[in-house]
DODREN-723091 format. One line per field, with one value per residue (C-alpha): x, y, z. Coordinates in steps of 0.02 Angstrom, whole numbers, plus 50000, padded with zeros to 5 digits. Each point is the difference from the previous one (the first is absolute). Layout:
N
X <- [X,...]
Y <- [Y,...]
Z <- [Z,...]
# end
This chain:
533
X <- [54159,50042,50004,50121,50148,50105,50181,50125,50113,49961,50171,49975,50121,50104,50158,50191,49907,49825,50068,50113,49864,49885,50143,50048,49829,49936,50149,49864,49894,49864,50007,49878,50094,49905,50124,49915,50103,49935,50102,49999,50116,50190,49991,50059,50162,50102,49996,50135,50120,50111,50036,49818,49984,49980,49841,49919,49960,49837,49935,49861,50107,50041,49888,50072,49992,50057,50037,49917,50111,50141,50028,50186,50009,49855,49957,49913,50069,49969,49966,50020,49926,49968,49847,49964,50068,50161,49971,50154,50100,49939,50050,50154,50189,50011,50151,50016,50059,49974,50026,50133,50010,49983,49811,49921,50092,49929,49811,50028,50077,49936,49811,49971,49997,50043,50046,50070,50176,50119,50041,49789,49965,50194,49926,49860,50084,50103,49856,49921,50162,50083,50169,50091,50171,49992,49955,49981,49992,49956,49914,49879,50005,49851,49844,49899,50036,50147,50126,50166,50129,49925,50026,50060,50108,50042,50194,49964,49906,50169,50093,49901,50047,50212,49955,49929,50124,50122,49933,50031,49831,50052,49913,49852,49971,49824,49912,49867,50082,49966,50116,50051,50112,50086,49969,49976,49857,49818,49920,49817,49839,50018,50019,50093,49977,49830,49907,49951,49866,49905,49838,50151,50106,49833,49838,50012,50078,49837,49876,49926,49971,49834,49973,50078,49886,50060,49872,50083,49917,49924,50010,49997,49854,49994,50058,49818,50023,49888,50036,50188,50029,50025,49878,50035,50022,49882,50078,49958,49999,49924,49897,49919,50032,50046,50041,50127,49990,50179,49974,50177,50073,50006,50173,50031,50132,49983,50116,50065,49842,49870,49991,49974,49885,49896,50022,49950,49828,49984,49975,50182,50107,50038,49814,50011,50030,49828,49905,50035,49979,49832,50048,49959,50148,50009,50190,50093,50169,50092,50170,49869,50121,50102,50198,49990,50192,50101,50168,50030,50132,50082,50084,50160,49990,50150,50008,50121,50128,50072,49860,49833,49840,49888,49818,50072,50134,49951,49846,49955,49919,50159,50039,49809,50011,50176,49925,49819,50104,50172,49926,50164,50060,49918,49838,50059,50047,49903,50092,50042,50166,50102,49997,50092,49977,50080,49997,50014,49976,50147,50024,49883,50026,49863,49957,49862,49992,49981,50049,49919,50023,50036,50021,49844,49886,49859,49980,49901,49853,49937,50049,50132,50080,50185,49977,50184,50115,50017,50047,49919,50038,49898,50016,49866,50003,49947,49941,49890,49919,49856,49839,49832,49819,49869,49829,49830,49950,49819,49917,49985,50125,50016,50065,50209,50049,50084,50187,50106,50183,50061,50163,50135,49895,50171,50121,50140,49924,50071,50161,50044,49927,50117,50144,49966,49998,50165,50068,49921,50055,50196,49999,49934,50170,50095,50103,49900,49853,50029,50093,49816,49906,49992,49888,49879,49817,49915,50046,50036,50160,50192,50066,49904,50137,49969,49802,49963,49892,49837,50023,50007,49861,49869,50062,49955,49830,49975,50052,50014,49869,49932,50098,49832,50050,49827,50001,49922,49805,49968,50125,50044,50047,49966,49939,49838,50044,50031,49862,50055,50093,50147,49905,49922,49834,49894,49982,49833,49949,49992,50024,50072,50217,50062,50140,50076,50149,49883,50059,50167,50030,50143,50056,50135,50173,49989,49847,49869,49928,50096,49977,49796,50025,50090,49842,49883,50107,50016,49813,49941,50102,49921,49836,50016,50164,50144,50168,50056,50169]
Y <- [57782,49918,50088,50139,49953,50134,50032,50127,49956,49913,49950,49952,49864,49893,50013,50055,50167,49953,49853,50119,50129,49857,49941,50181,50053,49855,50007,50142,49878,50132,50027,49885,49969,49916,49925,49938,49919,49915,49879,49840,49951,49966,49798,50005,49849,50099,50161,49935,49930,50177,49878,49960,50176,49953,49909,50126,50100,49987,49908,50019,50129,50087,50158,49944,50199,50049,50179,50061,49984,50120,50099,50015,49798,49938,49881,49984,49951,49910,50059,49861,50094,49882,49944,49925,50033,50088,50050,50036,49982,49806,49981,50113,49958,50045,50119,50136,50146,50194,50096,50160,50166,50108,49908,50034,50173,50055,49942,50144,50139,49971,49939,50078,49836,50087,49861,49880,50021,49878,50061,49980,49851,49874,49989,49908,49908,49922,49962,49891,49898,49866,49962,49848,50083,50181,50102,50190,50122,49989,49841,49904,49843,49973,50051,49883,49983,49877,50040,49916,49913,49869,49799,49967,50084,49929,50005,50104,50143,49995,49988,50166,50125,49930,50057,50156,50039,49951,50114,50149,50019,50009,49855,50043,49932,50075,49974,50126,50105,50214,50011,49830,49986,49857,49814,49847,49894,50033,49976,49950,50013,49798,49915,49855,49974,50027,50146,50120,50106,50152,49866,49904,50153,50103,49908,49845,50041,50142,49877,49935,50177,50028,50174,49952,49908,49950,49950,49923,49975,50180,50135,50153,50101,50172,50127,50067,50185,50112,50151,50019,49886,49799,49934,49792,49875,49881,49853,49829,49836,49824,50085,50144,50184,50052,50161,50029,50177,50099,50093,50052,49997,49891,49936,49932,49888,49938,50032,50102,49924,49969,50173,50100,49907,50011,50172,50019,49879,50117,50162,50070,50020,50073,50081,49946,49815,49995,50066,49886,49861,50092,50003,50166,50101,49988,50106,50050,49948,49983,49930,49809,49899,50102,49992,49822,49926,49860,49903,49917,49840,49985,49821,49923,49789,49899,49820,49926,49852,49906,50058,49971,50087,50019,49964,49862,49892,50049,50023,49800,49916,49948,50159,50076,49859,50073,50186,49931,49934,50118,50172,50004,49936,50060,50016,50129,50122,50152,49988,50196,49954,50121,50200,50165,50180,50104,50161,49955,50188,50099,50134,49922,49938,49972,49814,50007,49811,49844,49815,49854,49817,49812,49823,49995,50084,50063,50170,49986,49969,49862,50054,49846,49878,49931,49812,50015,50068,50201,50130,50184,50161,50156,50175,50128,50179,50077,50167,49987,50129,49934,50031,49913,49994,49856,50034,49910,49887,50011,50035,49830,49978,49802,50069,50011,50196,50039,50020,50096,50036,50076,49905,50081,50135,50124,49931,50035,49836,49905,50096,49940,49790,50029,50070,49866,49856,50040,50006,49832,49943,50041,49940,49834,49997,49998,49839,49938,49996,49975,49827,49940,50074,49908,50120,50153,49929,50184,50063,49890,50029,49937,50176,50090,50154,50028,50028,50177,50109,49958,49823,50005,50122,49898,49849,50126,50022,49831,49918,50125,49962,50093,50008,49971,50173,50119,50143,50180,50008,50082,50106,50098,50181,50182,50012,50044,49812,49919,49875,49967,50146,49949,49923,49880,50084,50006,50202,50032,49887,49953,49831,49923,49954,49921,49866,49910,50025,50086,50175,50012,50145,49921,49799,49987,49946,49804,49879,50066,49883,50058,50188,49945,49931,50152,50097,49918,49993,50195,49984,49910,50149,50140,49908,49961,50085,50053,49889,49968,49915]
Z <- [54401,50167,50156,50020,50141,50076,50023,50034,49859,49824,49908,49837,49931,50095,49897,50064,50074,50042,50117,50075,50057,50046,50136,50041,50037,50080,50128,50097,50059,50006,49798,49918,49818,49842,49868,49853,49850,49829,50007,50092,50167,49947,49988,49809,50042,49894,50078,50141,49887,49937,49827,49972,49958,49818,50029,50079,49839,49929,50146,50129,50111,49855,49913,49845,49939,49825,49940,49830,49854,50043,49811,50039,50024,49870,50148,50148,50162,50106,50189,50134,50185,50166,50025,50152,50192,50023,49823,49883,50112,49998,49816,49983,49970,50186,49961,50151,49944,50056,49860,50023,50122,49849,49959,50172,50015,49808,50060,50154,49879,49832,50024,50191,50095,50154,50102,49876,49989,50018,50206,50026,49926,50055,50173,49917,49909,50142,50105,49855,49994,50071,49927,50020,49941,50015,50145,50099,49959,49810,50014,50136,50098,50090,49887,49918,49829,49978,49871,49975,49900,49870,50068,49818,49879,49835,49937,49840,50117,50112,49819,49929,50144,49976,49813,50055,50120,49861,49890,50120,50129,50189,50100,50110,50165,50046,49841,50085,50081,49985,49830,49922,49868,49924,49999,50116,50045,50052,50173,50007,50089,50078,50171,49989,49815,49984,49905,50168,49937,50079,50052,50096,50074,50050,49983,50061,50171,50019,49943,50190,50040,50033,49936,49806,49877,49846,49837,49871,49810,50022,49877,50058,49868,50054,50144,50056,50040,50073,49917,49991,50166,49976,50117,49939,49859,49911,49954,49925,50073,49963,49875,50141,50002,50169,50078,50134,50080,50085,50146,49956,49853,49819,49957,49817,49976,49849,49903,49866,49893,50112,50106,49856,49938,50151,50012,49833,50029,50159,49918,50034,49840,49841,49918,49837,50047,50135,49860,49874,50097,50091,50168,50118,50032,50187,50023,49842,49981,49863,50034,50042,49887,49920,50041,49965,49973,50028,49977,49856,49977,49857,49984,49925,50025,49952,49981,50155,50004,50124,50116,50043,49986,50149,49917,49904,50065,50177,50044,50032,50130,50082,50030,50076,50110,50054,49999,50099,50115,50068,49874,49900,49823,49813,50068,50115,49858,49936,49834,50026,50096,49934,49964,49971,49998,49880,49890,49846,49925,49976,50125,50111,50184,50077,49955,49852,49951,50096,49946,50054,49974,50026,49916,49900,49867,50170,49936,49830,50087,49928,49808,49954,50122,49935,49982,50053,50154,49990,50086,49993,50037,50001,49969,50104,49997,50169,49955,49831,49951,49901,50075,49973,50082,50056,49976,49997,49888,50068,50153,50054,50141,49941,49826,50014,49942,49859,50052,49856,50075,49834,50036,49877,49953,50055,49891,50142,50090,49844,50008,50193,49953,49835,50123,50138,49886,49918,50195,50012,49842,50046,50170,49914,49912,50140,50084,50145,49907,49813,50022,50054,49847,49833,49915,49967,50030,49990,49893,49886,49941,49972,50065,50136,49976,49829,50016,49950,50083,49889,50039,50175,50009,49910,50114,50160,49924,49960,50146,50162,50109,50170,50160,50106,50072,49932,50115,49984,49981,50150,50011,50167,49993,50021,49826,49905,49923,50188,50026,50196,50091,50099,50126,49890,49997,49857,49934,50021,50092,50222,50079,49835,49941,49886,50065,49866,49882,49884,50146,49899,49918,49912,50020,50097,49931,50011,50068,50084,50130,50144,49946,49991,50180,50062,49906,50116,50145,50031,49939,50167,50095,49901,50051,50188,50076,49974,49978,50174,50029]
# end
């Protein structure tokens, strides 16, 4: 093993909360902060482009994850997770959304996040941001990451909210603001076009301090504790074990994969799992994976007319010169341009479903691609209630985990997909938009209406696919079942947190990069200072 180094604080993972916390606590220029990440530096050409997205899947930058076969699906799924600086939030759809009041509010009073709710964690939340459109005091100006209105917006996206709004939703401004409901059109995580990820908004600008080092391609093995207090991390690079001690603390960022498993290769988890796989229990605690959900999308595709569709007709060379050069046109769009929030269960009115969509087939992750223009439109419920687990497959930290979400496993997640796509299956009949569709693609069928309710739920097995939204495996609390407490410290253990999305209790109600941001936001405070205005 090569010679130990020393530093106050170890984050590892440099994903949308480890680069945060890397910039945050390097801004003390007596801190001395280690961020190691397994992945390589954020060069992949595609990653800039917000329409490249597509190619980004199954690449280099990507973990390329898939679940077990889920028993309510008879499939596997498959798990796409960044890999590489700035992590997910360098291969998402680059949608900015916050979630609702009620989510951050139900963490405080339902799991004992003291701390969390919504009036805690908005100040965060604006400091993060800086909005090209919206502004105080529900929204930020001046922070680093850059959100705002997409350079490109294809006419069936503008066509879907008139059909929505036809169909009877109000039209929503702020898209993320505390409560949205109704439908307009997304604002994204770019400057000037261009995908503007946590390694651009807080690493890069930190990088020529002298007190933050950052190791790319090193994977993190183990949190070494003595006793019950994290003293470092091995981790392994170019082939060498190394060890990097903390004078301060151990952060894991992760993600809602990684940090359990590295808790779990540490000694600190659930008994039964460290003795099957033979590894010392260090710290029992046995919520280490469990909680384990996620958003599902559940897609209707027509084939369009008198249109175009982005991936085919437009994505040419004429027009990446166009978007190299001035950041604007097709290769400026995150194919997620437009989106609603709605109840679609009767007597309900609190928004419990989300739909999301654009001019072409980008959300069946890599299942079929039309040969032909289309337009989809998918149906998410925010709240599900099926719960899974990850676990180890072996105690070989270069082994992936085995990642069961048990999606469907409470039939009520069906119910709200069936609900939502019969919502998107009427506002598809309406004027603005129906003069531009020639037919169902998925499913396939001459009447969309007339599909009963065993139809369209073997299509929402068959074809749903993840949200990228996984949250919950080290869940914060005041429970026996907490993993971190609501300071992000690991029960049972000193000078270690957990800083990731994995903290959730329960996912918030729509995408959950700026929610992970917030996460490690407040994080930094709860580590250095307080929030100071």
């Amino acid at each position: 093993m090569a010679s130990p180094e020393s530093f106050d604080y170890i984050i590892v993972g440099a994903g949308s909360a480890g680069c945060v916390l890397a910039s945050r606590l390097s801004e003390d220029p007596a801190a001395r902060v280690l961020l190691l990440e397994v992945g390589g530096e954020d060069t992949n050409e595609n990653i800039k482009a917000p329409a490249a997205v597509g190619l980004l899947f199954h690449s280099e930058v990507d973990w390329d994850y898939r679940t077990v076969e889920q028993e309510a699906a008879a499939r596997a799924f498959y798990w796409p997770r960044g890999k590489t600086l700035g992590g997910s939030s360098s291969t998402n759809v680059m949608i900015y959304a916050r979630g609702q009041r009620e989510d951050y509010d139900g963490w405080r009073d339902e799991h004992g996040a003291t701390g969390w709710g919504f009036k805690d964690v908005q100040p965060y939340f604006v400091r993060a941001e800086r909005n090209n459109r919206h502004g105080p005091p529900s929204h930020g100006t001046g922070g680093p990451l850059h959100v705002e209105d997409r350079r490109y917006t294809h006419e069936l996206s503008h066509a879907w909210v008139d059909a929505a709004l036809a169909w009877g939703l109000p039209p929503v401004g702020d898209i993320a603001g505390a409560s949205p409901q109704g439908a307009g059109l997304t604002q994204v995580t770019c400057r000037d076009g261009r995908r503007w990820s946590t390694a651009d908004a807080y690493l890069r600008p930190a990088l020529d301090r002298e007190n933050l080092t950052v190791r790319t391609g090193a994977l993190a093995t183990r949190v070494v504790l003595e006793r019950t207090k994290a003293v470092g991390v091995t981790y392994l690079r170019d082939g060498t074990e190394h060890f990097a001690r903390a004078d301060s603390e151990v952060l894991l960022s992760g993600g809602v994969v990684n940090s359990p498993q590295l808790l779990m290769l540490s000694g600190i988890g659930p008994t039964e799992v460290l003795r099957e796989h033979g590894i010392d229990t260090a710290v029992v605690s046995p919520g280490v994976g469990k909680n384990l959900h996620d958003h599902v999308l559940a897609p209707i595709v027509w084939e369009t007319r008198d249109t175009s569709d982005v991936i085919l007709d437009l994505l040419t060379p004429e027009n990446l010169q166009q978007w190299t050069k001035t950041s604007d046109g097709p290769f400026a769009s995150n194919y997620a341009e437009a989106m609603a929030y709605l109840s679609v269960t009767p007597g309900v009115s609190r928004p419990d479903t989300q739909l999301t969509g654009g001019p072409t087939a980008f959300i069946l992750s890599g299942q079929e691609m039309p040969a032909r223009p289309v337009f989809t439109m998918n149906a998410t419920g925010l709240q599900p209630r099926s719960r899974g687990q990850l676990t180890l497959a072996s105690k070989d930290p270069q082994e992936k985990p085995l990642i069961d979400p048990r999606y469907f496993t409470d039939p009520e997640d069906v119910t709200t997909l069936l609900r939502g796509l019969r919502t998107v299956i009427e506002i598809g009949e309406q004027k603005p938009l129906a003069e531009f569709l020639a037919r169902p693609y998925m499913p396939d069928s001459t009447d969309l209406a007339a599909l009963d309710e065993a139809t369209l739920a073997n299509h929402i097995r068959t074809w749903s696919g993840t949200c990228y939204h996984p949250v919950g495996t080290c869940a914060m609390g005041d429970s026996d079942a907490a993993v971190v407490d609501p300071e992000l410290r690991v029960r049972g253990v000193t000078g270690l947190r957990v800083v990731d999305a994995s903290v959730m209790p329960t996912i918030t109600s729509g995408n959950t990069n700026a929610p992970t941001i917030m996460i490690a936001e407040k994080a930094a405070d709860l580590i250095r200072r307080p929030l100071t205005s």
